[in-house]
Each structure stands twice: as C-alpha cells, then as structure tokens.
Steps between C-alpha positions, in 0.01 A plus 500: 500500500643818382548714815396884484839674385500258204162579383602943478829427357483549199295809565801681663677440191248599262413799714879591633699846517628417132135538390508816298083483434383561838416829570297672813313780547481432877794345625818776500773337267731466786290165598485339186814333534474325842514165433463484882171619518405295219533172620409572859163646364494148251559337806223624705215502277564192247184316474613137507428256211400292790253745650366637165427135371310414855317833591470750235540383154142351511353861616657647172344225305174587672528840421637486110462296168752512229761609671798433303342688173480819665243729407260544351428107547588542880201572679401463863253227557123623503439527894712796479433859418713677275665890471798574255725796578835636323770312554860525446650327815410254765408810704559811591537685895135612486340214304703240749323698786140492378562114476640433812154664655289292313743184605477574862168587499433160277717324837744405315831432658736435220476582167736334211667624192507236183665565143343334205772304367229443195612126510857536441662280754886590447417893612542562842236682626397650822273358780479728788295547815449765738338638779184663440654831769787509272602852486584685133852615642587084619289400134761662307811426755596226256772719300473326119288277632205715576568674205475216270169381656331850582601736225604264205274528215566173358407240707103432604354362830246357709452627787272440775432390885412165658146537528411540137286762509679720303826512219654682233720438193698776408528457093781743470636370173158497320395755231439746748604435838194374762443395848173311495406459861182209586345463773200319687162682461463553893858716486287719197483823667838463690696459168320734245506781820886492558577462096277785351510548130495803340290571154821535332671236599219247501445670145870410402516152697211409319647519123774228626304243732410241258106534422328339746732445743346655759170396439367250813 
C-alpha cells in the first residue's frame, strides 16, 4: 500500500520552484519558492487513496455523472439544484467565504478538494481535505502548492463536504470559465442568498452554460 508521501510525489515535482507557469495574485512571490511549506501543507491535508476509496469517493459519485468528460456532459445528479457563476479559479477570498457559511451552516465538518483527472491514470492529480474552519490566510499557506490548486486555471475540481448536501466543480478550462455549484432543495434559499447573481452576469453566464443545463 502506497503510503501518503508516495501518493503527492510526483505533485511536488510537477508543481516545484522550477515551475515557471505558476503565477499568484495572492501569495507575495517571496513564498512561491518554499519547498518547505509545500510539502508540510501536502502533508497535512493529503486525502488518502485509502480514505477517498472508503468514505468519499461514493459521495462524489452520488453527487455527479460523467465525470471524466467534463462539461457540458458533467452534470450533477437530479436531486440537486443547480446555479452557474464565472469562474476562472477554484476560488477566490470572498467566494471561499460565502462557501464556508453555507458549509458550516450545512454542519459540515470537513470539506474535500478533488481534480478531475478526466480518466487519465498516469497524471498525478490532487486529492485534498480540509477543515471546514479553514481560514483563507492557512488555505493559501501552501507556497506553490496552494497556488497550483487555488489560482491555477488549468486544472478542474470537485469539491464538496461529507454530508452531500452540497458541491461544486470548478470548470476552469472550459470555453468560458464556470463554477457550477448543486445543492439539495432544502439548502435553496441558503445557497441562492449568499451567491446573488446580477442581471449582467446571469445575462453573460447564460450565453456559455450549455442549454439546459440548469434546467431541474
């Protein structure tokens, strides 16, 4: 059984100081570099293989169908209510913050970050899981690491908490970025109240969400 180190590996390569295409907006540049901080942050919230297989990988079958196609086959299943905001990034400070208040408010205790590996089995990928009182400043205390899963706008993810009331996929690299959150019909209000939509933007959002998508 592979322990924990050798399952991120591979990511600290990929992902290392000699990485010229990461770039952040919110960590200073002086950080980047600490390889330090990178594995110690690897370290301390690597989802196991182990765990994931035994506790949450059948939640995020639950919650989505066709996952490795991406969208616009990859839908949530049809318990759960659907909203599609800009996307660009796993999240930013303020988006993060209006999720975490709908996760504690769910009672959700942890919540876990997934990226679609789209069913290619040599790319390393990350599997992490936090706590849902994470702060923003100990989010991004990763160095490259937080970078590469917060703020790079290549990879996708899953994300969601243990009760499976809720989740997102953040579809960064599709036509137009999205974050298509779902959610259970009794968490309605809480949801659509702390991720309003303008005109515009639903306007704009709704000339890239494939047609129908949102329908329920």
């Amino acid at each position: 059984m592979k322990n924990s180190k050798s399952e991120y590996k591979d990511l600290l390569i990929e992902y290392s100081f000699s990485n010229d295409s990461v770039f952040s907006t919110v960590v200073p540049e002086s950080e980047w570099k600490k390889q330090k901080e990178a594995e110690e942050f690897l370290a301390k919230y690597w989802l196991s293989e182990k765990e994931y297989d035994e506790h949450w990988r059948s939640i995020q079958n639950a919650m989505f169908v066709n996952q490795k196609k991406g969208l616009p086959e990859l839908k949530f299943t049809k318990e759960y209510e659907v909203l599609a905001l800009n996307g660009g990034a796993l999240f930013e400070e303020k988006d993060f913050l209006q999720l975490q208040s709908c996760m504690k408010q769910v009672g959700d205790s942890y919540f876990v970050v997934i990226e679609n590996s789209f069913g290619d089995k040599e790319k390393p990928v990350f599997r992490m899981k936090f706590p849902v009182d994470i702060t923003w400043q100990e989010l991004m205390s990763g160095g490259v690491i937080s970078i590469a899963i917060v703020e790079y706008d290549m990879n996708e993810y899953f994300v969601f908490g243990e009760s499976g009331a809720w989740g997102k996929y953040a579809a960064n690299d599709y036509i137009h970025a999205l974050d298509i959150i779902g959610f259970k019909k009794q968490y309605s209000s809480l949801f659509h109240e702390a991720f309003k939509v303008s005109h515009e933007e639903r306007a704009e959002i709704s000339r890239w969400v494939p047609k129908g998508y949102l329908d329920r």
